[in-house]
C-alpha positions as CSV (number, residue, x, y, z in Angstrom):
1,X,-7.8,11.8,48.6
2,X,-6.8,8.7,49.8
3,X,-8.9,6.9,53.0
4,X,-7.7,4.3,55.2
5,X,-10.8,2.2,57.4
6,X,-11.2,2.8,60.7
7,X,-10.8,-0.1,63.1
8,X,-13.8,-1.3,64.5
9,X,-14.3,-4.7,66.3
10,X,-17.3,-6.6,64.8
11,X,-18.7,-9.7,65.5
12,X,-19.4,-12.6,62.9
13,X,-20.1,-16.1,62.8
14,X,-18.9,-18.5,59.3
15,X,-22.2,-20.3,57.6
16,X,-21.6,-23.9,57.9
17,X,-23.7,-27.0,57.0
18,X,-24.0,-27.2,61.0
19,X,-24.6,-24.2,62.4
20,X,-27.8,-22.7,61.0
21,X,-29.7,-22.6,64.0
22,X,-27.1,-20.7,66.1
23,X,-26.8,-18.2,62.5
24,X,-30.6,-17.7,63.5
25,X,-30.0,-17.4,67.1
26,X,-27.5,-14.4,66.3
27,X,-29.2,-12.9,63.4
28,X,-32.1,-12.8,66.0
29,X,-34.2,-15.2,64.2
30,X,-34.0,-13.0,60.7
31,X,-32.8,-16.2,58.9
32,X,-34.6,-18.6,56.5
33,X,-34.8,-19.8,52.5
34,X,-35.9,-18.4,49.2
35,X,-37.7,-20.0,47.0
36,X,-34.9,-21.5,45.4
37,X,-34.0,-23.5,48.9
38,X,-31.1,-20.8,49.6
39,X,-30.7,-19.8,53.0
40,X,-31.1,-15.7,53.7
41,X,-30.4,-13.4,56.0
42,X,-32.5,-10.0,56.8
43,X,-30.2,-7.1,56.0
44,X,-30.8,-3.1,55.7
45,X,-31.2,-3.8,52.0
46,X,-33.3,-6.6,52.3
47,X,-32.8,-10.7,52.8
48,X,-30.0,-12.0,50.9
49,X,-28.6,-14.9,49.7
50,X,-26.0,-16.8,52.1
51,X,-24.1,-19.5,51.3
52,X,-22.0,-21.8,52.8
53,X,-18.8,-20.5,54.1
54,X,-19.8,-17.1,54.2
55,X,-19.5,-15.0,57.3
56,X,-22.7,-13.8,58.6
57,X,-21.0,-10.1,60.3
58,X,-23.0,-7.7,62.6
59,X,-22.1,-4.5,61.5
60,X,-21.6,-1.3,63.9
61,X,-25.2,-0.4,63.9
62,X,-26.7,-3.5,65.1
63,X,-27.3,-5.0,61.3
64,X,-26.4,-8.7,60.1
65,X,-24.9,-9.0,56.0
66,X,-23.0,-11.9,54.6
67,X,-19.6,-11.4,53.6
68,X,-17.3,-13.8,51.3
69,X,-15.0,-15.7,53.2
70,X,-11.8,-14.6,50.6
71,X,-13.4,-10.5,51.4
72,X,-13.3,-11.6,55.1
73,X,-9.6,-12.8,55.1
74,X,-8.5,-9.6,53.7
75,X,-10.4,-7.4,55.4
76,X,-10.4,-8.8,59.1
77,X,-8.4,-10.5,61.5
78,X,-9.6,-12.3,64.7
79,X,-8.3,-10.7,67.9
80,X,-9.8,-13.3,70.4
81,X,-11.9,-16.1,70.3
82,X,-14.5,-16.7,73.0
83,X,-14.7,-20.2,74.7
84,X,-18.7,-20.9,73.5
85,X,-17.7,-19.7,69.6
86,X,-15.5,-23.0,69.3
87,X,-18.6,-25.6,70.7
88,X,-20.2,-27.5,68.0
């Protein structure tokens, strides 16, 4: 049997060097560092490792995972972009 995705719309930010704080702000405050110095994310799983350039996507239940950006490209395309997503 073969499976195509179904289309859903989801939500994600990209993990820059800039932007932690609003990461936070979206994750809900689930963000912070290992012990290493690695910044995490609180997922269904557990906290994992982001890195920069990652895209930090809230799935369709409500939960935040990081996904590479090269997975991202071929698995998404943006269909609008809101105004207060582009302020740095």
């Amino acid at each position: 049997m073969k499976y195509r995705k179904k289309a859903v719309v989801i939500e994600a930010l990209q993990l820059t060097i800039h932007n932690t704080a609003r990461i936070g702000d979206f994750v809900g405050g689930d963000i912070g560092r290992n012990a290493e110095g690695d910044i995490v994310i609180t997922t269904l799983e557990d906290a994992m490792k982001c890195s920069i350039g990652d895209f930090i996507i809230r799935g369709v239940k409500g939960e935040f995972y990081p996904c590479k950006p090269d997975i991202f490209e071929l698995t998404y395309e943006k269909i609008y972009e809101n105004k207060k997503d582009t302020d740095k």
